[in-house]
C-alpha positions as CSV (number, residue, x, y, z in Angstrom):
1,X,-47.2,26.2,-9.0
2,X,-45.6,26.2,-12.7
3,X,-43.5,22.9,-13.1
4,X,-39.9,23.4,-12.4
5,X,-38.0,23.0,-15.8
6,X,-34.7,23.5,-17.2
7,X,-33.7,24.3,-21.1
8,X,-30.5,24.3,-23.0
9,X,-28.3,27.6,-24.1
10,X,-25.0,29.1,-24.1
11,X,-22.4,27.9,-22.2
12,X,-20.3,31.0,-22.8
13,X,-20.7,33.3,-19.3
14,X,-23.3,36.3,-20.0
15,X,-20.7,39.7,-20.4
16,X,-23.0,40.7,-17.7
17,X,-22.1,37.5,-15.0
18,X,-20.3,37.8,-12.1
19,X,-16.8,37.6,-12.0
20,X,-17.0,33.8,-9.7
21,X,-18.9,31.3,-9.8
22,X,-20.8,30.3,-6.3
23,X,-18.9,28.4,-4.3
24,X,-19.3,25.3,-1.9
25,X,-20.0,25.4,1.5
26,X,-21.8,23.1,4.4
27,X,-25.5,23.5,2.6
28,X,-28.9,22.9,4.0
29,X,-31.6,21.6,1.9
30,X,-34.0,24.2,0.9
31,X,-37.7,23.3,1.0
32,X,-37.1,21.6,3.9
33,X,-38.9,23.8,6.8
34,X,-40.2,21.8,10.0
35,X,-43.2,20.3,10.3
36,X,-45.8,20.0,13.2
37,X,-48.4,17.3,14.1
38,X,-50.8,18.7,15.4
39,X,-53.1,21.8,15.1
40,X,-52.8,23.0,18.8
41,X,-50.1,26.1,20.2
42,X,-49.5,26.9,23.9
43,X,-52.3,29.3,25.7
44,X,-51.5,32.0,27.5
45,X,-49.5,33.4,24.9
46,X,-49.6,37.9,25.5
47,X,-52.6,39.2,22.6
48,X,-54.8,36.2,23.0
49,X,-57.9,35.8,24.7
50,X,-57.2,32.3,26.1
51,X,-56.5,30.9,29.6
52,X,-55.2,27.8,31.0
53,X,-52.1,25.6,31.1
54,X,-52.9,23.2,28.1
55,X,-52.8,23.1,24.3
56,X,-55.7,24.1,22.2
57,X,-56.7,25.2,19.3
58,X,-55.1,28.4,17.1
59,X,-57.9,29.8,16.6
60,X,-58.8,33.8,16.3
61,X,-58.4,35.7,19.5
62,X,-61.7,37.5,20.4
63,X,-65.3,37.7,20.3
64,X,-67.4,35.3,18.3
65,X,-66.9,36.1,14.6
66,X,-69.8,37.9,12.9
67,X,-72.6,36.2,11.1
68,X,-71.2,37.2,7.9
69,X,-67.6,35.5,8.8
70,X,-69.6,32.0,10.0
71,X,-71.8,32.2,6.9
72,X,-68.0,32.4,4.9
73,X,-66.7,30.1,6.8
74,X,-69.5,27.4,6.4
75,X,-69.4,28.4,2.8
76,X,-65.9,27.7,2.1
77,X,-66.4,24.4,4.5
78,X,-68.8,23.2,1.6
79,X,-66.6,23.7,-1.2
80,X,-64.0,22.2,1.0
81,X,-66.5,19.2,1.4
82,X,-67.5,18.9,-2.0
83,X,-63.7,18.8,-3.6
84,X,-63.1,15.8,-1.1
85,X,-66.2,14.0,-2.3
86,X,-65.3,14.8,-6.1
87,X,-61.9,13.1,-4.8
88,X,-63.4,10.1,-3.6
89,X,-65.0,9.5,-6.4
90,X,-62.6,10.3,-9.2
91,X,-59.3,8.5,-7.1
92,X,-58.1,5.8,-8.8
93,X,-56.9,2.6,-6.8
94,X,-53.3,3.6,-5.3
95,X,-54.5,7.3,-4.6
96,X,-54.0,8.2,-1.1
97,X,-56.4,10.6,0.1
98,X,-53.9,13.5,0.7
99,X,-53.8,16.5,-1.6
100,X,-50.6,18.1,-1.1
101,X,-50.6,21.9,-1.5
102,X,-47.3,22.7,-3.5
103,X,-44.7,25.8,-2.6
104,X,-43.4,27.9,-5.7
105,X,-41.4,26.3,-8.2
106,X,-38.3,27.3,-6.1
107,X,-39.4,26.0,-3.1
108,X,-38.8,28.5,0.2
109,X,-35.6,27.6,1.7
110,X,-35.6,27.2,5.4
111,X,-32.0,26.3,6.1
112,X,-33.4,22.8,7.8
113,X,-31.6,19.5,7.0
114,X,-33.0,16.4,7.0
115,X,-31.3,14.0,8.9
116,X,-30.1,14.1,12.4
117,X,-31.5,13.3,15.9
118,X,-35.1,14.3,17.2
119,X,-34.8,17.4,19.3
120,X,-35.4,17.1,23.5
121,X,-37.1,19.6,25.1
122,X,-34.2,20.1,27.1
123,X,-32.2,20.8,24.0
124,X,-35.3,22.9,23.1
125,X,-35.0,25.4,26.3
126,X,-31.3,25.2,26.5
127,X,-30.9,27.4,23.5
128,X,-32.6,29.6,21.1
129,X,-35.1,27.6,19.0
130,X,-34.1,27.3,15.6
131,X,-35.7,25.3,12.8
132,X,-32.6,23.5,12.7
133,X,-34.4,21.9,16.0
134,X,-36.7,20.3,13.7
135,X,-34.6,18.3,11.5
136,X,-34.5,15.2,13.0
137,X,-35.9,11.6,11.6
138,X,-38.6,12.2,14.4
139,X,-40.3,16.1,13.9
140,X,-43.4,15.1,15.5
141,X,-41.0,14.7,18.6
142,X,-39.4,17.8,17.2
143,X,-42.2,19.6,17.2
144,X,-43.5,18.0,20.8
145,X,-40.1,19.4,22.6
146,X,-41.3,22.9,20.9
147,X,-44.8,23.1,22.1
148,X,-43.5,22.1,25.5
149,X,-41.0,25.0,25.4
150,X,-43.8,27.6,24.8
151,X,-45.7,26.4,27.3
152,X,-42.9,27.3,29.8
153,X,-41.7,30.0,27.4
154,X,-44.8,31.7,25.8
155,X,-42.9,35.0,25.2
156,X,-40.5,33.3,23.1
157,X,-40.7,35.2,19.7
158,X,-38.3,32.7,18.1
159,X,-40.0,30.0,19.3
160,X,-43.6,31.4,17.7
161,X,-41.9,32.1,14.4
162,X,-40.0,28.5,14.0
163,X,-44.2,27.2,14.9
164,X,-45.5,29.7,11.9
165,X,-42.7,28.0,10.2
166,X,-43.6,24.7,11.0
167,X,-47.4,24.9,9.3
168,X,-46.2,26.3,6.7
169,X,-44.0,22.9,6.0
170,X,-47.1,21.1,6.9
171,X,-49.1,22.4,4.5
172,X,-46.9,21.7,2.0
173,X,-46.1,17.9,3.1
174,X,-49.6,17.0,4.3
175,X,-51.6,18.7,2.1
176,X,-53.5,21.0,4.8
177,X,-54.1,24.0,3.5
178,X,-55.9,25.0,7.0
179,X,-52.6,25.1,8.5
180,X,-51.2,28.6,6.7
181,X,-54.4,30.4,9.0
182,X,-52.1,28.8,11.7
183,X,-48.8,29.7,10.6
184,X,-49.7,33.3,10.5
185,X,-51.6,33.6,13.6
186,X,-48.2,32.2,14.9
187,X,-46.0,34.8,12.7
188,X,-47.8,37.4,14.2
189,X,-47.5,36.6,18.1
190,X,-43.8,36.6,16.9
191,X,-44.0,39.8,15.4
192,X,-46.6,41.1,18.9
193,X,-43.5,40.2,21.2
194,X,-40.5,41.1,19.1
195,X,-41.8,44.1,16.4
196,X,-39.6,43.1,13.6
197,X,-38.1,40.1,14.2
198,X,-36.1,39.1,10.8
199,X,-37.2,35.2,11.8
200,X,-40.8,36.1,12.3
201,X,-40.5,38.6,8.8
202,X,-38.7,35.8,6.8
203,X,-41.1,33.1,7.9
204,X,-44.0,35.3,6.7
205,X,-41.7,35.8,3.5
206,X,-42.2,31.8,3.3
207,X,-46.2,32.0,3.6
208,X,-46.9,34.5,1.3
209,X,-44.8,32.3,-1.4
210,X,-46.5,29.4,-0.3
211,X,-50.3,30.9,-1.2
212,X,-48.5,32.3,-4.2
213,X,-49.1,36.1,-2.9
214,X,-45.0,36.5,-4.7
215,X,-45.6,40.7,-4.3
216,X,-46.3,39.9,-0.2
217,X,-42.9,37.2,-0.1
218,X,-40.8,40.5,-1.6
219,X,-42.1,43.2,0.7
220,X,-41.9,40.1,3.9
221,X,-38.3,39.4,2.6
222,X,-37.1,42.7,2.3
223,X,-38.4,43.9,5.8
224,X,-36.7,40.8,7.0
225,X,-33.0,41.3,5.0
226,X,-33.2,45.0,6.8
227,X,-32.9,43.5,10.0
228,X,-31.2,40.5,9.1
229,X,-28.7,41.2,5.7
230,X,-27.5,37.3,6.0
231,X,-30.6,35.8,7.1
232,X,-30.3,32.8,4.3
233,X,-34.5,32.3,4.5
234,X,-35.2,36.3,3.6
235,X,-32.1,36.0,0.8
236,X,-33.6,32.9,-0.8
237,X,-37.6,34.1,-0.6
238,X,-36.6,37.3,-2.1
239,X,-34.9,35.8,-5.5
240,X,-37.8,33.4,-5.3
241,X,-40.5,36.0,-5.7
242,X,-38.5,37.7,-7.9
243,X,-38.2,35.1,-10.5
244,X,-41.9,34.2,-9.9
245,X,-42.7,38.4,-10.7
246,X,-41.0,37.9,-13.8
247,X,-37.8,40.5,-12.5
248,X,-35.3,38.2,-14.1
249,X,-32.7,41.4,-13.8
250,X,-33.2,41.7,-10.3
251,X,-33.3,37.9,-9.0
252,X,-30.0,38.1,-10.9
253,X,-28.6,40.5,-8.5
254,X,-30.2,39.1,-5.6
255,X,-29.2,35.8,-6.4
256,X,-25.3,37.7,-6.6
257,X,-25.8,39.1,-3.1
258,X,-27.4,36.0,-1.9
259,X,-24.3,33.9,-2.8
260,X,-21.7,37.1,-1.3
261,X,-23.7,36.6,1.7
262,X,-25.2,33.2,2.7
263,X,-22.9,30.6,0.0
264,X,-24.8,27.4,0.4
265,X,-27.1,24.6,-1.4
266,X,-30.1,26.8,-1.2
267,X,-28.4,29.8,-2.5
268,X,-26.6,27.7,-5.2
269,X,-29.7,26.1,-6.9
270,X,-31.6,29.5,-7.1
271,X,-28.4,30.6,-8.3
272,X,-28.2,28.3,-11.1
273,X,-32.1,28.5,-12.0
274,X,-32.0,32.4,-12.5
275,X,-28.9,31.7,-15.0
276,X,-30.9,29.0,-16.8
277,X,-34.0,31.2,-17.1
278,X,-31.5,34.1,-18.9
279,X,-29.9,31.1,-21.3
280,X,-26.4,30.3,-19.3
281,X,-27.2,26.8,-18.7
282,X,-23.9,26.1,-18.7
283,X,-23.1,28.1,-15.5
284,X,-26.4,26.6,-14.1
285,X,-24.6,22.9,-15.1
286,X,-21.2,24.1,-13.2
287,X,-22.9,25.4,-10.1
288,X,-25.0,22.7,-9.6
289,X,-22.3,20.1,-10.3
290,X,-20.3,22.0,-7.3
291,X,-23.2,22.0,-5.4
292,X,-23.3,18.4,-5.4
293,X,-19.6,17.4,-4.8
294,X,-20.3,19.8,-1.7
295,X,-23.5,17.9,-0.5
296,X,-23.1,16.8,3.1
297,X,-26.7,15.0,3.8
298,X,-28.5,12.4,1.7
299,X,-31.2,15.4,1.9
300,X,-28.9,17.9,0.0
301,X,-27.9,15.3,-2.3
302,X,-31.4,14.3,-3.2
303,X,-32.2,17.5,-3.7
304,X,-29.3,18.4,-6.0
305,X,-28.9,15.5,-8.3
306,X,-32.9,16.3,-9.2
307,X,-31.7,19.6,-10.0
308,X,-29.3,18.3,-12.0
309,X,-31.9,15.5,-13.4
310,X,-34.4,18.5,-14.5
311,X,-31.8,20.1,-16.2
312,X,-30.5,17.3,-18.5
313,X,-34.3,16.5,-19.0
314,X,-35.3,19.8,-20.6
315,X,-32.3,19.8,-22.6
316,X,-33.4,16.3,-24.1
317,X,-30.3,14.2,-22.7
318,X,-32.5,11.6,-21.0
319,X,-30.2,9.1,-19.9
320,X,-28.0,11.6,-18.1
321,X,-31.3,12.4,-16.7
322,X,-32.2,9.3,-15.6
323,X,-28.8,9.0,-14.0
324,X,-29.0,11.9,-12.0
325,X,-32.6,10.7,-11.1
326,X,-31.0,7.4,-9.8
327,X,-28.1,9.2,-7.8
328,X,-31.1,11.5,-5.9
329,X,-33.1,8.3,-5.3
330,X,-29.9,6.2,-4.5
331,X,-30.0,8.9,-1.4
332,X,-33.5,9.5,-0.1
333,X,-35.7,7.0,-2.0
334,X,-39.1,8.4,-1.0
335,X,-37.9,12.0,-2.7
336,X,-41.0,12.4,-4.8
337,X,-39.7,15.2,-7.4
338,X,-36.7,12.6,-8.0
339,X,-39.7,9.9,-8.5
340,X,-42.0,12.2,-10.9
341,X,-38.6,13.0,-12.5
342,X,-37.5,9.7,-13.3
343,X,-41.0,8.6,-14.4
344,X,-41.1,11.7,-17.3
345,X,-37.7,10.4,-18.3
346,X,-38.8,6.7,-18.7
347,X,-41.5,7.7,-20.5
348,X,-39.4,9.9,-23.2
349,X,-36.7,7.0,-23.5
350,X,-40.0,4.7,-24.3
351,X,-40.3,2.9,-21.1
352,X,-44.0,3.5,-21.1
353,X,-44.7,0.9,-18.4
354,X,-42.4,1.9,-15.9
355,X,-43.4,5.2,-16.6
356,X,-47.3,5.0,-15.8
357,X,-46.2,3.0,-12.4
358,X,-43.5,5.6,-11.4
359,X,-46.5,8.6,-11.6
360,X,-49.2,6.1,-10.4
361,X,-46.8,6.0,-7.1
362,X,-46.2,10.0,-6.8
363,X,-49.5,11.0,-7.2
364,X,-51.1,8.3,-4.6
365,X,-48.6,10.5,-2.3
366,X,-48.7,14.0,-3.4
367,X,-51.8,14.2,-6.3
368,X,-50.4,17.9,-7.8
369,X,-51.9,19.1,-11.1
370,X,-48.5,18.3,-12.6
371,X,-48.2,14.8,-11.8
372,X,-52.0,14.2,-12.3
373,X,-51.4,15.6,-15.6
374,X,-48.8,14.0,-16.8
375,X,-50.4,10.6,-15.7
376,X,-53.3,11.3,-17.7
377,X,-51.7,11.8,-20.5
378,X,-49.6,9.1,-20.3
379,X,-52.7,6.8,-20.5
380,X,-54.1,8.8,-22.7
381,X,-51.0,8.2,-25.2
382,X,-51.4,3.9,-24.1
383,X,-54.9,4.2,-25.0
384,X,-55.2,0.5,-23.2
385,X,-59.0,-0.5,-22.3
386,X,-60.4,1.7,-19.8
387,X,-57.2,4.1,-19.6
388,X,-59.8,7.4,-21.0
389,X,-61.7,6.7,-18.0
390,X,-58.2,6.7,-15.9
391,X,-57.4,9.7,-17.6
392,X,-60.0,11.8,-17.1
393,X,-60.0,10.6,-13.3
394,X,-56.6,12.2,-13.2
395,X,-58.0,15.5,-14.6
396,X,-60.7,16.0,-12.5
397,X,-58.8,15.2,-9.5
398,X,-56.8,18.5,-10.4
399,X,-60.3,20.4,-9.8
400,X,-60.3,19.1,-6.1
401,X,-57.3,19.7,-5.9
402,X,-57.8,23.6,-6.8
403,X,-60.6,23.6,-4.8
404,X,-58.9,22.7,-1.6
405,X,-56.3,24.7,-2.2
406,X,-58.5,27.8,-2.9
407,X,-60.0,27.3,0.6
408,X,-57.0,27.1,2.2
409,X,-55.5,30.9,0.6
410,X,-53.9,29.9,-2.0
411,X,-53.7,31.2,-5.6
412,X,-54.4,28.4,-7.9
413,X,-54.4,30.1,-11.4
414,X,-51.6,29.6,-12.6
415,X,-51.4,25.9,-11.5
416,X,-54.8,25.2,-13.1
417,X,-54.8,27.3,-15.9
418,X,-52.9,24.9,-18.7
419,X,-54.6,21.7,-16.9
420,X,-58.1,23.1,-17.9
421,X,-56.8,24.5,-21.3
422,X,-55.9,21.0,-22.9
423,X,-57.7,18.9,-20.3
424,X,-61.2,20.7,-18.9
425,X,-62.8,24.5,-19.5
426,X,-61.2,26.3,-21.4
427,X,-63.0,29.7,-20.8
428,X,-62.3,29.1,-17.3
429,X,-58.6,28.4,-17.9
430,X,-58.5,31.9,-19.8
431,X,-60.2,33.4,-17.0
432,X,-57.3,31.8,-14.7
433,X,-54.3,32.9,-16.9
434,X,-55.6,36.7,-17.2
435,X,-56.3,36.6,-13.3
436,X,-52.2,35.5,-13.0
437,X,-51.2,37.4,-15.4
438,X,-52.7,40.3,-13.8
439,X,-50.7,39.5,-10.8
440,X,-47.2,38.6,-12.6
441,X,-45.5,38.6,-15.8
442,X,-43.5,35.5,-15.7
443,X,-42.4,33.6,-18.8
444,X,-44.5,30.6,-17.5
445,X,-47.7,33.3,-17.4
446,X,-46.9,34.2,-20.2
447,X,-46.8,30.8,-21.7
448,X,-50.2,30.0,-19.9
449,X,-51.7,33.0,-21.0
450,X,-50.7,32.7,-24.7
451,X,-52.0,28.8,-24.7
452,X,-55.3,29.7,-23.0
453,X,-55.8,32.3,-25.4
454,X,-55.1,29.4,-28.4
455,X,-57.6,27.1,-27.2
456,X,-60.1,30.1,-27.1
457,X,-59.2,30.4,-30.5
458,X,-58.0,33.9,-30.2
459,X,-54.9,33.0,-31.8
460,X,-53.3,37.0,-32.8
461,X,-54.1,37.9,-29.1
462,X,-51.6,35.2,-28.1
463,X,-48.7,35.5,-30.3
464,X,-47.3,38.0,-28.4
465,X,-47.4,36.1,-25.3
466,X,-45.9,32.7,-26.5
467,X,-43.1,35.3,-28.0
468,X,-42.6,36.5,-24.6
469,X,-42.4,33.1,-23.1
470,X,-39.1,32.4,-25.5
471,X,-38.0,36.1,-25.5
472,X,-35.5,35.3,-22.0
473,X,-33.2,32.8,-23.1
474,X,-34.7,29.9,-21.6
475,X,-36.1,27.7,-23.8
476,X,-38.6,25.4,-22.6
477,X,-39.8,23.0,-25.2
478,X,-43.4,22.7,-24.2
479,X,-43.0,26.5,-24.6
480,X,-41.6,26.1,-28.3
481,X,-44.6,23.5,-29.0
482,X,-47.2,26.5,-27.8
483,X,-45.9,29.1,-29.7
484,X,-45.5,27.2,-33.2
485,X,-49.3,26.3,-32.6
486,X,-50.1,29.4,-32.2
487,X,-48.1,30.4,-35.0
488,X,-49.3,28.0,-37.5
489,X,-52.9,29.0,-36.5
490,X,-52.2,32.6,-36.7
491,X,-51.0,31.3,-40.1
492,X,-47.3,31.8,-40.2
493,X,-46.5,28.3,-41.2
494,X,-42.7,29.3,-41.7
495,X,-41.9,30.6,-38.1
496,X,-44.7,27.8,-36.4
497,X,-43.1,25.2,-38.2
498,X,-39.3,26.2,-37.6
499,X,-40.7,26.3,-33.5
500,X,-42.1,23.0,-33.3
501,X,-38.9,21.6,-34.9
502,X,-37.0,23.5,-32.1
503,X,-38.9,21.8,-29.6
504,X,-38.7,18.6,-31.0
505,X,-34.8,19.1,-31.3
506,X,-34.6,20.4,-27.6
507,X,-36.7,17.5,-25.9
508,X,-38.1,14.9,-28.4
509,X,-40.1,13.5,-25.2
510,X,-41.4,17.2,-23.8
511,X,-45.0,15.4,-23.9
512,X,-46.7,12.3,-24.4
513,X,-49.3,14.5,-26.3
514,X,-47.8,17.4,-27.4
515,X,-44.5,15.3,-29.0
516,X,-47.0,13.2,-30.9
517,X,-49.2,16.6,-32.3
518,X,-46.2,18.6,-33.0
519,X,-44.6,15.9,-35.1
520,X,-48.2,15.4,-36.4
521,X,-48.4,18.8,-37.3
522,X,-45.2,19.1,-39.0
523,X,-44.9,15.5,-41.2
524,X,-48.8,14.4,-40.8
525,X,-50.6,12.1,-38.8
526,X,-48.3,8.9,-39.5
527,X,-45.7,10.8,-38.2
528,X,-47.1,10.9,-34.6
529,X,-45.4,7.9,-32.9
């Protein structure tokens, strides 16, 4: 999942914007869909092959599988087994053993708040379920009072799709990738007892984003929005996997009818992304700014302020950063992209210390290729005794990581393919950046693309990828740093060197690394710290 980031640009409104602004309404956090405890759904569900009263297992309906599924199967079990043992063995003291598989870098929006009482299953049967059902402090009673209500209820296609819903979430927060199997079987006993149900569409909207399959999310999310014009999940997958498709034109528009239609946090901050991404970072600022003076939970708030946090950060303005940082963690300490936030801030401002302990905390919870990454290289830049051994710890843990979440359908490239460029194989990160490239023409594969290409020394093939990266508006300054490599070593020294000072004027602290090698590059080695 590419690393949500934020750049500076022209507060003046596009001639092409719409005529408002979004406004304010009772938001619900997006990102926030339920999650589920165990791996078990109610038997006797219609188009299974099971009997009984219990729980058990959501496994395939049917005859044993053939011998060439069990020999995939057992196959894909080793891999599996072998990334956890590379895990063991490369974790460093404070890792927890979870690898958390990561939605797109605009998270699915469920329309689930955080906070509120666990659900009953009386509260459960009384009414339609709704994912709303799941909110409280308590979702594995949350999900409980659901199973129950199948049990009674097994022809309950709302019920099914909140459940395919549910693994999804848990995926994402517990880092079980063998839960999306789940979530469809369960979308589809939604879609068996209710043929295009917008909940059962829009939830397979959310699964296809979450394995990165951004062509399937479109198709889910449109079927679902033909039902279901206001359905606020549909509305936000669709600008989702359009901005992930590179169709910054159209998430413009959908992000236009999203707001008409479904005005709300999740709405807002897509809303505000897709004007960032075409250079209007000053109507990204506003909305954002509204979209917290309108936050009603310390869920929506967290969320928010980060937004805000990442914004001020790409732009280089650090301390606002750090303050919106401390306004997201002020309400929901544990928020991890508030914590990895912070941390990358600290770091730029020269806080190395705090920096290294912030990361060292979110990747024991929620080891992702970014954070691993940017841990790395933060002890790579302290170069203390023993911190190349930490570092390269961190970088192999991003191969387990890929490896789990391979096994569990989804597609890593693009989440890989810039870790192995500067930090493992590099033929294998090209191989990774044409496969996602392949699939989408995003400015950050693009970017990847172009930077792969670089390592492999195949510097004219890139230029017009690095080019394409910047060509939107948004400018990223780790995307500035790539392309005046790549121009310098395609050997146009003027326009390299007029990029790398654009990156170090947008975000003087982009990098622990890169900072340090583009001022290298520019003034000489004694200009690196």
């Amino acid at each position: 999942m590419p690393p949500r980031t934020h750049d500076d640009g022209p507060a003046a409104r596009p001639a092409n914007a719409p005529e408002h602004e979004p406004g304010t309404g009772r938001p619900d956090r997006p990102g926030n869909e339920p999650e589920t405890p165990e791996n078990t759904v109610p038997e006797n569900e219609p188009g299974s092959n099971t009997s009984g009263s219990g729980p058990t297992s959501t496994g395939p309906a049917g005859a044993a599988p053939p011998d060439a599924a069990v020999d995939e199967r057992s196959a894909t079990g080793r891999r599996v087994a072998a990334a956890g043992r590379r895990w063991r063995r490369a974790r460093t003291a404070g890792c927890a053993v979870l690898l958390a598989v990561a939605l797109t870098g605009g998270a699915v929006a469920v329309g689930a708040a955080r906070d509120g009482a666990p659900a009953s299953a009386a509260a459960v049967s009384a009414a339609a379920v709704s994912p709303a059902l799941l909110s409280g402090g308590d979702l594995d009673a949350g999900i409980a009072a659901l199973q129950a209500h199948l049990l009674a209820q097994p022809r309950d296609f709302s019920g099914w799709a909140v459940l395919g819903l549910a693994y999804v979430e848990q995926a994402r927060v517990q880092g079980d990738p063998s839960r999306y199997p789940q979530a469809d079987r369960a979308l589809r006993r939604s879609l068996r007892l209710a043929p295009d149900n917008d909940q059962a569409l829009a939830g397979r909207a959310a699964l296809a984003a979450a394995r990165h399959d951004f062509t399937g999310a479109l198709r889910h999310a449109d079927r679902a929005l033909t039902q279901n014009p206001y359905s606020e999940r549909a509305l936000c997958s669709r600008i989702d996997a359009l901005v992930e498709l590179g169709r910054y034109d159209e998430a413009a528009r959908a992000a236009d009818t999203a707001d008409a239609r479904r005005p709300g946090v999740p709405v807002f901050t897509r809303y505000a992304y897709v004007r960032e991404l075409r250079g209007d970072v000053g109507t990204a600022r506003r909305v954002l700014e509204r979209a917290l003076a309108a936050a009603a939970t310390p869920g929506d708030v967290a969320y928010v302020a980060t937004q805000l946090g990442q914004l001020a950060w790409n732009q280089g303005d650090h301390r606002t950063a750090l303050t919106h940082y401390a306004r997201a963690l002020a309400a929901d300490e544990t928020y991890l992209p508030a914590l990895e936030g912070r941390a990358r801030a600290q770091a730029a401002s020269g806080d190395r210390a705090a920096a290294v302990r912030g990361l060292e905390a979110v990747v024991a919870r929620s080891p992702l290729p970014g954070p691993l990454v940017g841990l790395g290289e933060l002890y790579e830049a302290r170069g203390a005794a023993g911190d190349q051994d930490r570092a390269r710890d961190q970088y192999a843990l991003v191969g387990a990581w890929t490896d789990l979440a391979r096994a569990g359908g989804v597609d890593a490239d693009l989440d890989t393919a810039l870790a192995a460029a500067d930090h493992g194989d590099r033929a294998a990160a090209l191989r990774a950046a044409r496969a996602e490239w392949a699939r989408r023409h995003s400015v950050h594969t693009a970017d990847a693309l172009a930077w792969a290409l670089h390592v492999n020394g195949r510097d004219r093939e890139a230029l017009p990828y690095a080019r394409r990266a910047t060509a939107t508006g948004y400018r990223n300054a780790a995307f500035l740093y790539h392309r005046g490599m790549i121009e310098l070593a395609a050997g146009d020294r003027r326009e390299g060197r007029a990029s790398l000072r654009a990156a170090l004027r947008l975000n003087p602290g982009f990098s622990p690394l890169g900072a340090a090698r583009a001022r290298t590059a520019l003034h000489g080695p004694e200009a690196a710290e």
